[in-house]
Structure formats: C-alpha cells, structure tokens
FIVODREN-294570 format. One line per field, with one value per residue (C-alpha): residue in three letters; residue number from 1; x, y, z; chain. Coordinates in pm, whole numbers. Layout:
N
r = [ALA/...]
k = [NUM/...]
x = [X/...]
y = [Y/...]
z = [Z/...]
c = [A/...]
! end
This chain:
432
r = [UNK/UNK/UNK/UNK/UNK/UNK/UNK/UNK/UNK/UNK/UNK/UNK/UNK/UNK/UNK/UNK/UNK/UNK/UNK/UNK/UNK/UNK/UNK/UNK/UNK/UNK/UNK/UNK/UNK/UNK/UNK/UNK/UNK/UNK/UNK/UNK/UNK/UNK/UNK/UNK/UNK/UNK/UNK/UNK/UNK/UNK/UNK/UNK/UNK/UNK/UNK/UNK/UNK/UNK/UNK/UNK/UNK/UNK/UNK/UNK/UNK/UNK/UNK/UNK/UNK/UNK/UNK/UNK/UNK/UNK/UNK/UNK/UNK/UNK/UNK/UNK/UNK/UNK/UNK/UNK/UNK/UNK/UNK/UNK/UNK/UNK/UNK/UNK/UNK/UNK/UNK/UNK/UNK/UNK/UNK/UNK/UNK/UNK/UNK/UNK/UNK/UNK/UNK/UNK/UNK/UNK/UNK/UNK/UNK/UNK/UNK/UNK/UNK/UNK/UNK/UNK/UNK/UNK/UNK/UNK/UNK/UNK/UNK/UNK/UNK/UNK/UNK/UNK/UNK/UNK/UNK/UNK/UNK/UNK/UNK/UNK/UNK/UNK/UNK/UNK/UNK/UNK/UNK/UNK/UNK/UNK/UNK/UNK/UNK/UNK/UNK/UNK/UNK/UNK/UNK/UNK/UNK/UNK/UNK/UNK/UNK/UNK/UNK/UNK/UNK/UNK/UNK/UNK/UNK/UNK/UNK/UNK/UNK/UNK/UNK/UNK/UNK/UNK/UNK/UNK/UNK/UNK/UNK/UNK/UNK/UNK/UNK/UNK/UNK/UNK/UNK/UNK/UNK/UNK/UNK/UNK/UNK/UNK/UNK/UNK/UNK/UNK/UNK/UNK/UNK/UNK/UNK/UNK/UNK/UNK/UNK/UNK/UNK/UNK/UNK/UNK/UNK/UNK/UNK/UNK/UNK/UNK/UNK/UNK/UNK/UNK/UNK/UNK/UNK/UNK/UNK/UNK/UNK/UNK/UNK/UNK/UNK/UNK/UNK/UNK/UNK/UNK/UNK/UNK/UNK/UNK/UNK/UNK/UNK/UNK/UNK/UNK/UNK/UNK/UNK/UNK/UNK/UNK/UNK/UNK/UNK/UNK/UNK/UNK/UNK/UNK/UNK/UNK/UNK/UNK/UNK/UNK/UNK/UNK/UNK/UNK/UNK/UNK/UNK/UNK/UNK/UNK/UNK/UNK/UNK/UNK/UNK/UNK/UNK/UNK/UNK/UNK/UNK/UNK/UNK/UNK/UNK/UNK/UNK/UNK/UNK/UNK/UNK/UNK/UNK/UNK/UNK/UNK/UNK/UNK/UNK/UNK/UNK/UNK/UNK/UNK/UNK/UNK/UNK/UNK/UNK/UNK/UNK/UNK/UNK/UNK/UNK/UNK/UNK/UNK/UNK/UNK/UNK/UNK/UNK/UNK/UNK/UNK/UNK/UNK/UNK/UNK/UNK/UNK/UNK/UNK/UNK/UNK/UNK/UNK/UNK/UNK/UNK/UNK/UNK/UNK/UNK/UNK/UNK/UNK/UNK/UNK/UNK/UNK/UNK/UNK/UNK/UNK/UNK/UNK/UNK/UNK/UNK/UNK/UNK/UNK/UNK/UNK/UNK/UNK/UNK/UNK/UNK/UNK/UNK/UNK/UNK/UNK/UNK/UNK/UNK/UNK/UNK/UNK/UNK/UNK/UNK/UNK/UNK/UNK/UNK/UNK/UNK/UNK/UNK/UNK/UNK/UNK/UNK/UNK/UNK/UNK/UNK/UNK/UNK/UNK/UNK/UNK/UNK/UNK/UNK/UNK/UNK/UNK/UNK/UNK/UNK/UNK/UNK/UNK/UNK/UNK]
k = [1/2/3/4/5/6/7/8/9/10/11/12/13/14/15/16/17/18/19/20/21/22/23/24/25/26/27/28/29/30/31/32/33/34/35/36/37/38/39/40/41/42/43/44/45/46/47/48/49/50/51/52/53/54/55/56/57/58/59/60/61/62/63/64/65/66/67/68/69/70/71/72/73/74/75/76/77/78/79/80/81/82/83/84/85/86/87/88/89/90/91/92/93/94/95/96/97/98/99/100/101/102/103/104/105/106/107/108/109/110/111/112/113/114/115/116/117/118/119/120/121/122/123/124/125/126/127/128/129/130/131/132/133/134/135/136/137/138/139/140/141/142/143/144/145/146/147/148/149/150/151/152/153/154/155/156/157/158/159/160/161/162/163/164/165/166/167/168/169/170/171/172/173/174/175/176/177/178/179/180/181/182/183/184/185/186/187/188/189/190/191/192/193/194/195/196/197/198/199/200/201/202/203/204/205/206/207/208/209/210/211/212/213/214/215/216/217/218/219/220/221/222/223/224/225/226/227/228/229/230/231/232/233/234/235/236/237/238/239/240/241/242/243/244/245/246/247/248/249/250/251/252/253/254/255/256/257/258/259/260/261/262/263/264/265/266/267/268/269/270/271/272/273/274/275/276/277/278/279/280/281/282/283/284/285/286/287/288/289/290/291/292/293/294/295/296/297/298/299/300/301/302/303/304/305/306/307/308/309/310/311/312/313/314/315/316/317/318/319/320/321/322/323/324/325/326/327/328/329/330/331/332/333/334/335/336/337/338/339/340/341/342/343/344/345/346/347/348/349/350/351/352/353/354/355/356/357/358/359/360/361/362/363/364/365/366/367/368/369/370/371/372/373/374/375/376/377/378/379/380/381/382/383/384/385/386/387/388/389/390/391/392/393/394/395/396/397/398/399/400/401/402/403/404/405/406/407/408/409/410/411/412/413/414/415/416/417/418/419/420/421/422/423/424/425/426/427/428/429/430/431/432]
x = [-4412/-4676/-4632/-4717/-4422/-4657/-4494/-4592/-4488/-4571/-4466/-4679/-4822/-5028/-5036/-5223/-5151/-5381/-5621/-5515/-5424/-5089/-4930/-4647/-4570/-4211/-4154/-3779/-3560/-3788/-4049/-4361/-4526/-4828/-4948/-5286/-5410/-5600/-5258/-5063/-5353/-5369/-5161/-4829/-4498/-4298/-4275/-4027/-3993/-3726/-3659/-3458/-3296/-3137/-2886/-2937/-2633/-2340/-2111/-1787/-1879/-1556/-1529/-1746/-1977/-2074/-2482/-2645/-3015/-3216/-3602/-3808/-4118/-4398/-4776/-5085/-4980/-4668/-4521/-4176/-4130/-3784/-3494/-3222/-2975/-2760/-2435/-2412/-2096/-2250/-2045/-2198/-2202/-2367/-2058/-1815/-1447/-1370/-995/-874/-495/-297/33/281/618/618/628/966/1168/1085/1253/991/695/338/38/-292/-561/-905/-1005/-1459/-1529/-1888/-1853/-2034/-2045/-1784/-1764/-2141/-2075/-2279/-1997/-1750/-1446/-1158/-1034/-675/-498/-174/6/354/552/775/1092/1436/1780/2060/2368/2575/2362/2068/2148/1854/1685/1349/1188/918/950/860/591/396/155/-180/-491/-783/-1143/-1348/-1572/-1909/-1751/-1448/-1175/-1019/-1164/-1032/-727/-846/-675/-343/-597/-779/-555/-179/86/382/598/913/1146/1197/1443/1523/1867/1792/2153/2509/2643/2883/3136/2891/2605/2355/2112/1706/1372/1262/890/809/521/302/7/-273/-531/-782/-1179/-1469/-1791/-1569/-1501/-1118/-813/-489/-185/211/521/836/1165/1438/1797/2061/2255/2153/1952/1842/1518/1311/1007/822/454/271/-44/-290/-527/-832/-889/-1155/-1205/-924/-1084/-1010/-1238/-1063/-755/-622/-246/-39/273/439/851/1109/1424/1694/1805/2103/2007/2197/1950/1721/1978/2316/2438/2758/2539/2205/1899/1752/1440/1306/968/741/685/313/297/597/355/502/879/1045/1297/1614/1743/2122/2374/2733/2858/3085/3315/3494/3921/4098/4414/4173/3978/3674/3466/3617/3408/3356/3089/2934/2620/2439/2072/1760/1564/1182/1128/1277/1583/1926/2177/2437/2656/3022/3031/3286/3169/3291/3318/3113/2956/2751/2495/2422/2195/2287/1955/1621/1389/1190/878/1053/1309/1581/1441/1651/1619/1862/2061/2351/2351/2255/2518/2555/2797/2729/2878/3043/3199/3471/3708/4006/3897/3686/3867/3654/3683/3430/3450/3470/3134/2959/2564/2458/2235/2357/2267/2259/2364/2097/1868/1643/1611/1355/1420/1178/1122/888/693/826/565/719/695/349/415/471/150/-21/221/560/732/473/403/353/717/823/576/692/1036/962/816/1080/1368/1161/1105/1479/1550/1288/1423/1777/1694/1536/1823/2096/1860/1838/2199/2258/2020/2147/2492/2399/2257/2572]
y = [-669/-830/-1035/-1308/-1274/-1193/-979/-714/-703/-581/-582/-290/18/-125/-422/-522/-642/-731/-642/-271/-157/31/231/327/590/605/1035/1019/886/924/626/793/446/579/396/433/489/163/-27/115/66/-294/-496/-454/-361/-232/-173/-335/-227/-372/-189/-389/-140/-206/30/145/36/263/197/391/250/103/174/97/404/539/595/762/628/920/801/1061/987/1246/1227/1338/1692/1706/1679/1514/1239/1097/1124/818/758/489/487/194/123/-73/-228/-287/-676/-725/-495/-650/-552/-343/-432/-799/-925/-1222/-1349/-1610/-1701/-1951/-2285/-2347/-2035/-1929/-1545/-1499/-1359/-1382/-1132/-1111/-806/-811/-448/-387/-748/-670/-430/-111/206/344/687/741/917/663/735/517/683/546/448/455/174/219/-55/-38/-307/-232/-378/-269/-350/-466/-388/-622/-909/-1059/-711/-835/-642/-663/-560/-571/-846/-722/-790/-939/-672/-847/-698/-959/-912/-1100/-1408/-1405/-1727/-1531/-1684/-1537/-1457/-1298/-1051/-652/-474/-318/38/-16/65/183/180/346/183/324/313/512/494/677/580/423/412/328/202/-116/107/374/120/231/86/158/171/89/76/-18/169/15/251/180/346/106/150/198/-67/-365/-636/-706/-899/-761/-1018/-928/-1081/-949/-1033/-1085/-1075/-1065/-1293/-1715/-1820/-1539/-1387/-1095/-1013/-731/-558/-473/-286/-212/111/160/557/722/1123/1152/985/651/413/94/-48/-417/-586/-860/-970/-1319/-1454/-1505/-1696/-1555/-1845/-1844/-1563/-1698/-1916/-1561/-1282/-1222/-1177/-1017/-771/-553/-528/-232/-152/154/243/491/746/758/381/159/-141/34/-121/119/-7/184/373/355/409/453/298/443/338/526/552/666/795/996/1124/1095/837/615/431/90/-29/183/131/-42/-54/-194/-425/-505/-558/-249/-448/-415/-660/-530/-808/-885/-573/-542/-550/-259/-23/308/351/577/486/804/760/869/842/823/579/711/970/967/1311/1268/1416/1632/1409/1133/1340/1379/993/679/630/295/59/-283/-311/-647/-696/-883/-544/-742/-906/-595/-307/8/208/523/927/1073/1206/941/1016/706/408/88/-221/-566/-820/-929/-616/-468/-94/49/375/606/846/1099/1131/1409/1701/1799/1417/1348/1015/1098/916/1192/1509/1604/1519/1349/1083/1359/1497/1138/1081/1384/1294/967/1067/1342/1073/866/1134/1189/833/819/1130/1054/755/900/1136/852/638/959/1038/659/685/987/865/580/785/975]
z = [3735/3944/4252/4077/3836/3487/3318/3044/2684/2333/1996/1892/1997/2322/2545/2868/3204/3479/3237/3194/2889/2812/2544/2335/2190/1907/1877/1688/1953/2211/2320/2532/2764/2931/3241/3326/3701/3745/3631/3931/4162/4136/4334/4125/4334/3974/3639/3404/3070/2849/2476/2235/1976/1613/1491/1134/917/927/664/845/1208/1285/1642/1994/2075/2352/2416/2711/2787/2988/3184/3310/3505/3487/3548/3419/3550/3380/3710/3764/3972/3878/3647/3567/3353/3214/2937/2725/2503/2208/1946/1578/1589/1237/1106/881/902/610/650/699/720/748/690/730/582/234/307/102/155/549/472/193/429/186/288/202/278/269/155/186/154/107/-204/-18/-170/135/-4/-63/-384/-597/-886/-769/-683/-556/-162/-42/145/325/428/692/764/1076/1233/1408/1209/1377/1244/1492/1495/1222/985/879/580/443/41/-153/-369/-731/-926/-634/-593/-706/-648/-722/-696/-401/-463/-228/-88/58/-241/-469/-789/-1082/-1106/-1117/-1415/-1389/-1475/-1227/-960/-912/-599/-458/-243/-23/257/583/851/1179/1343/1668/1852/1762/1479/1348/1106/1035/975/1198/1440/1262/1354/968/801/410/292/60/-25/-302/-510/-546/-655/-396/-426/-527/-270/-304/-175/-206/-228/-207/-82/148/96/430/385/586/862/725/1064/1241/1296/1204/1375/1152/1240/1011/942/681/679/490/389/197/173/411/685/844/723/908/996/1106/1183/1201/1301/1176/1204/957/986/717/449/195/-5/-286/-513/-545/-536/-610/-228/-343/-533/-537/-734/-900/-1060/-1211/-1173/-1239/-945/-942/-1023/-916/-1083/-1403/-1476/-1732/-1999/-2104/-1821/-1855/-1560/-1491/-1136/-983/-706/-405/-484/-171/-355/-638/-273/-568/-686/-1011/-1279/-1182/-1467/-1794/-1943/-1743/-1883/-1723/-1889/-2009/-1644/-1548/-1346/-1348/-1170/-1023/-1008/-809/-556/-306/106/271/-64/-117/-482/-638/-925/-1164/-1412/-1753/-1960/-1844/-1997/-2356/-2191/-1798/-1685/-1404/-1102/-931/-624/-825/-1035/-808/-809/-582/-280/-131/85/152/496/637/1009/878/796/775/493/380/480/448/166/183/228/569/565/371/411/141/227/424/213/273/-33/-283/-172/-380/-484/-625/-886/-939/-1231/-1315/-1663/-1888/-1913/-2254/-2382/-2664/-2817/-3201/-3292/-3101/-3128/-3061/-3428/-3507/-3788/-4079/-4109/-4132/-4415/-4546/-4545/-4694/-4982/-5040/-5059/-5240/-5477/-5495/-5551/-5876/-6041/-5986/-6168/-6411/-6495/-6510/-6757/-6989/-7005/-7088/-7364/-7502/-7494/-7684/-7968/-7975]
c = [A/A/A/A/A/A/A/A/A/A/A/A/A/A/A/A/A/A/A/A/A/A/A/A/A/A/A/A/A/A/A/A/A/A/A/A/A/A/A/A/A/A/A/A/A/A/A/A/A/A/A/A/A/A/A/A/A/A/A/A/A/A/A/A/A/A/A/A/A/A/A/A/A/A/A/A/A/A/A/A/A/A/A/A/A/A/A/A/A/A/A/A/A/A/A/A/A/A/A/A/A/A/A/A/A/A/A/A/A/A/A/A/A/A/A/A/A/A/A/A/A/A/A/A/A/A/A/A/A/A/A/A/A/A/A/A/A/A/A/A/A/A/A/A/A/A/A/A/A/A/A/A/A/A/A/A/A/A/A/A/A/A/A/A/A/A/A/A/A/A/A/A/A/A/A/A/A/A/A/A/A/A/A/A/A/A/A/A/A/A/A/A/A/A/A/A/A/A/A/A/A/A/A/A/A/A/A/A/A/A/A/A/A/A/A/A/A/A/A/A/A/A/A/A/A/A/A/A/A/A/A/A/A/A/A/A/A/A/A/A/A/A/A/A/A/A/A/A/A/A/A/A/A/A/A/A/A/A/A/A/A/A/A/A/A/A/A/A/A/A/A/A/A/A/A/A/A/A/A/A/A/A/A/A/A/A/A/A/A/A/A/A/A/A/A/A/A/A/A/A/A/A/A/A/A/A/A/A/A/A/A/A/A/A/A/A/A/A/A/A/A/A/A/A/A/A/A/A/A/A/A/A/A/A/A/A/A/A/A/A/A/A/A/A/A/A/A/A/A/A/A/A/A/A/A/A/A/A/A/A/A/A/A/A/A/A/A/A/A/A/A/A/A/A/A/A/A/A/A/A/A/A/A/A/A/A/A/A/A/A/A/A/A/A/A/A/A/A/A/A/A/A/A/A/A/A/A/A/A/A/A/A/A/A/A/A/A/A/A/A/A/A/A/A/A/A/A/A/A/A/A/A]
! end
C-alpha cells in the first residue's frame, strides 16, 4: 500500500499500481504474485494482498475445518527472504444441515411429546453412488426413571411413524410409501442406583432407527407417549443421527418437557399394551399371534394361568386389560402369526410386574429372583417376530394352489359318480 492509501487489486490475472504492473499466477492451491522491481522502488512502505477463497461444495462437510495458509517471499534468485504462516478454522456457511429436529408436547394432551426431523432437505445424492441407495437415521430419546418419585415412563406411540417427502417451501408434502422405507424401534436400560421394591432407578434411551432412501428431501414425523405419576415431569434428550456407508453424515438434538396427565382416556392404566411387529419392520403389525398369561401363585411357587387365548388383532394389538399392581406375570406366546416363527429370545415367555408404592394395598406377589421388566400402567410393548425361512405363500409354493385343485376335482368327481350309481340302481329297481 502506498503512502497515499491507493491500494492494489484485481479480479484477473494482472493489475497495476503506481503504474507498475503486477501478476498472478493460480498453480493448484498455490497463487504465484510477482512484483516487479520498479513497484518496490517507488515510494510504497508495503504490500497488501487480500485473497478471497470459495470452498467447492462438500456434500458430507458437517463440521468446522481447520486450514493452514503458508507465504513465502523469494526473489528473482530464488532466494528466500521470509516465511509466515497463519491457521484459519473456516466453517461451510452456504452448507445446509442435513439433519433438522424439533419438538414440543401436543397442545391438548401435554404427556404426548410430537417430533419432527428434517432428514437432506435439499435431496443430494449423499452417498455419491448415482443409484440411489438408501441412508440410515438413528434416533435416541434419553431420560432417567424414578422409581420413588414421577416413575415416569415413556413409548413410542404406534402407528405414528410417518415419513413424508419435503416440499421446496420447507412443508410437508406427500406421504413416502410404506416400501420405501422400514424401522425398528426398542428399549434399553442400565440400572442407575437403588431401587423402590425391586423397581430400579434407570438411565433409559428409545431407539428409533430408519432405512430411508438417499436423493429425496424428507421429514420424518412420530409421537412419544409419557406415563406414569398425573403431574410430574419428564425431561427427555433426544437426538437424531444421519448415517450413510457407515459414516456420520450429520447429527442434531433437542430437548422439550412433559407433565404426566390421567393416562386413563388413552390406555387402560390398570393394564398394558402389546403389539406384535415384525423384527426387521415394526411398521408391519401382524395378526393372529395367540398368548396365554400367566400369573405368579405363591403357594404353587410357579406361575398359574391368568387369561387363554389372547389374540392380537388387524393392528397387531392386544389389550391386556384389569392387571393387578404389585403381581409378576409372564406372557408366552402360543402361536405365531401365519409366515412369523417364535424366536428363541421369547419362547420362554414375557415377564412383567407393574409395581405400585402402595404395598399395603398391593402386596407383592413375585419370585425371589425375579429378572422381568418394571412397567408402568397403560405402557406399551412392542413384540417382535421373525419371518419363517421355511414359509412360501401357497400361491407361490409350499402346498401350493395345484393339490387343492387337484383335490377339488377328485371330490367333485366322487360326488358325480356316486350320483350316477344311486340313479342307476333306482332305475333298475324300477324295472324289476
């Protein structure tokens, strides 16, 4: 810069100052600014040379990164005359967060918590694979149960898994296909501390993890249900993350209240909930699963039948309805739905106990070394089972549609000639 305060500039490969020209040079990374001797002669104390730089788009730049600038002065002679360095953290400000999340609690019911995830708002091709594949999004909700206080417990309400795709205006456009994209969902618990008559303190998380398609902008909606002590408080985090070919594409959180409300006008709060799902898709609600409930007898030292047959529905549910507090039970299932095995992981049965402080009214009634799971009224349960790898629809194998045919026409067959015989011996009986 000149004493005068000019200053130099260019937008191309050369500019001037004090009537001298200078150049630029672009080599890759590197930018090459030649001064020439009569510039430096002139009466000019420095040299200031600012370098605005764009960075090329970067689909899976989620974080700030680190850059280190390097400026080496040299002369005609190759000779050096100074090195200096600087480290700039630069964060991509044209990005677009490929994971967004909010939520809040519904406006009528405040334990009903609603969420809502943006998932590659801009429809990029994230994998790079040009043959659109598929990304995986895994979503934990997080909060501590307190057995002696709000017991508060907290489940994926079912059937609110929506997946829509993403209007350019940021709404909500129409729903994606059930085909186009399947989820899992479970629970996880680590004990924390003590425990209120073997109910023990948690750290617990919901998973909720998605297969859903690359180069599609989408929104993801769902809703939590919290049960558990009418008026207190639940404070879950939660936390959606983006994957694709194993790696971390992008992550975001959020963390909202809910205060616990009679239970009673959406669940039976003297009961539970089940649903059975399929294992690789609980969006899948399977019909026909039958159960026996059992419940703990202290005299027997064994568990008794409490309820046969129950048998979940077109919605996959069953209701288990008028359960005492305070009483162990174990749910076995009997018959898997039509095309679905037991898995060994369920055969043995499901053990539960919904626990209550009051155990004068509710005295406990439950093995010694009960290991089942501590349930809060009107909970939800969700049932997996696994596809049978011996099961072909008939229409495509197994019996198939041919030996019915076949056995069709044989009775048929039988029925004609059998008629045929009893008209001929009434004939000739006549002519006799």
């Amino acid at each position: 810069m000149k004493k005068d305060d000019t200053s130099f500039s260019w937008n191309g490969d050369t500019g001037s100052i004090a009537g001298t020209c200078i150049t630029a040079r672009k080599n890759g990374n590197d930018i090459v600014i030649t001064i020439p001797k009569e510039a430096y002669l002139k009466d000019v104390n420095s040299f200031v040379f600012k370098i605005d730089v764009k960075m090329d788009e970067v689909t899976d730049w989620t974080n700030a990164k680190v850059y280190k600038n390097t400026v080496t002065v040299t002369d005609e002679h190759k000779k050096e005359w100074g090195v200096g360095e600087q480290t700039q953290t630069i964060t991509n400000s044209e990005e677009t967060k490929l994971v967004t999340k909010s939520g809040k609690p519904n406006g009528n019911d405040k334990s009903l918590l609603e969420y809502s995830v943006g998932i590659n708002p801009k429809g990029k091709d994230l994998l790079q694979d040009g043959d659109g594949g598929t990304l995986n999004l895994k979503d934990v909700l997080e909060y501590d149960y307190n057995p002696w206080d709000s017991k508060a417990k907290i489940t994926l309400v079912p059937g609110s898994v929506t997946v829509y795709l993403r209007n350019s205006d940021d709404t909500k456009g129409s729903k994606l296909s059930s085909e186009e994209y399947s989820y899992t969902y479970r629970e996880e618990a680590i004990n924390t501390g003590g425990n209120k008559d073997g109910d023990p303190a948690q750290n617990r998380k919901n998973i909720l993890e998605l297969i859903v398609p690359d180069n599609k902008a989408l929104i993801l909606e769902y809703q939590y249900k919290c049960i558990g002590v009418v008026g207190k408080w639940v404070q879950p985090k939660n936390t959606a993350s983006l994957y694709g070919n194993g790696n971390v594409k992008d992550s975001a959180n959020t963390g909202t209240s809910s205060q616990l409300q009679d239970s009673s006008a959406g669940a039976n709060i003297n009961g539970i909930t089940i649903y059975k799902v399929d294992s690789v898709n609980n969006g899948l609600y399977l019909e026909g699963a039958e159960f026996i409930l059992y419940e703990w007898n202290d005299q027997e030292n064994d568990y008794v039948i409490n309820q046969k047959l129950l048998r979940s529905n077109k919605e996959g549910e069953i209701n288990i309805e008028n359960l005492k507090h305070n009483q162990a039970y174990k749910l076995v299932e009997t018959r898997a739905p039509v095309g679905y095995e037991i898995s060994d992981e369920i055969a043995n049965g499901y053990l539960f106990y919904i626990s209550d402080p009051d155990i004068s009214t509710y005295p406990s009634k439950k093995p010694d070394n009960f290991t089942g799971h501590y349930l809060t009224g009107g909970q939800v349960v969700y049932y997996p089972n696994t596809k049978s790898s011996s099961y072909t629809l008939p229409e495509t194998g197994g019996i198939g549609t041919n030996r019915f045919t076949a056995v069709g026409l044989a009775l048929m067959a039988g029925s004609l000639m059998c008629g045929y015989v009893m008209r001929r011996k009434r004939r000739e009986g006549r002519r006799n």
